[in-house]
N, C-alpha and C positions, 0 to 999 in steps of 0.2 A: 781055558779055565781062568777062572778070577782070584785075584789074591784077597785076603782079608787080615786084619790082625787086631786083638786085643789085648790092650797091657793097661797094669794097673797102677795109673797114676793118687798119690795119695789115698782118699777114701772114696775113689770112684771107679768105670772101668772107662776106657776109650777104645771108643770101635774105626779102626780106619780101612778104605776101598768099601768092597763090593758086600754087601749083604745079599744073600740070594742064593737059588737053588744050589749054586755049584757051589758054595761055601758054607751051607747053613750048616754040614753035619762037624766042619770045625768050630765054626763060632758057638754052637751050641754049646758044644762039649769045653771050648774056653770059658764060656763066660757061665755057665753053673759049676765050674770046679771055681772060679774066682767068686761069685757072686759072694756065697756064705763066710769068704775074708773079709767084708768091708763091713761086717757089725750093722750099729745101729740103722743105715738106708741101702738102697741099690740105687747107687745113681750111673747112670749108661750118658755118655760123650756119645756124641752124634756127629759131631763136628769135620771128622772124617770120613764120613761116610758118601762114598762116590758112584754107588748104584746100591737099591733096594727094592727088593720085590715082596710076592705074599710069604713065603720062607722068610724072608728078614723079618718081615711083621710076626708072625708066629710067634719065632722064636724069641720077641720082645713080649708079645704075650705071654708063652710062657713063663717068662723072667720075671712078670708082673705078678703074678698068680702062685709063682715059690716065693715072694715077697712079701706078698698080702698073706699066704699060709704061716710065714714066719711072724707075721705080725710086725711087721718095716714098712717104711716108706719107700715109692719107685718112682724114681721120676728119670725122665730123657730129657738133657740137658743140651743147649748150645747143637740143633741139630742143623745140619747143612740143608742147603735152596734144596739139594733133592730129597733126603729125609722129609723135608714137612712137606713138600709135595705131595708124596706118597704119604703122608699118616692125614694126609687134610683126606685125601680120593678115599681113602677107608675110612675116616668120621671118626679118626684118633686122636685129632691135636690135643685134646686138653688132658693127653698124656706126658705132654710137655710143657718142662718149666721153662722160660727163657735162658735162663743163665744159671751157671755152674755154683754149687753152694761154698 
């Protein structure tokens, strides 16, 4: 099984290890009970992130989609060589900003 963890630095979340099937049904449930703390944007750290699959994407789409319904900005900040990997192979990148606000 793969570890995952998110905590909320300042006005943003940081995702560190594995996003993916074996972890999505905690990170999910971390990061929408965190999300609606950070106010005005959802900004998601990637920078930890040390495996990702279609379950990690998802669940960033989701995150995208309760963000835009709240009327906020989302943006994936500082994400790691495998992060953009994986959002380049799905036609995601310009979900990401380079660097953290």
């Amino acid at each position: 099984m793969s570890d995952c963890a998110v905590t909320r630095i300042d006005d943003r979340l940081q995702v560190a290890g594995d996003m993916n099937i074996y972890t999505a049904a905690v990170i999910k449930e971390q990061l929408v009970a965190l999300a609606p703390c950070l106010g005005e944007d959802v900004e998601i750290d990637l920078s930890g992130v040390t495996g990702l699959d279609t379950a990690g994407v998802q669940i960033m789409l989701m995150l995208r989609r309760l963000a835009h319904s709240r009327g906020v900005p989302f943006r994936l900040v500082s994400p790691s060589a495998v992060a953009v990997e994986v959002l380049e192979l799905c036609g995601l990148q310009s979900l990401v900003t380079e660097h953290a606000s």
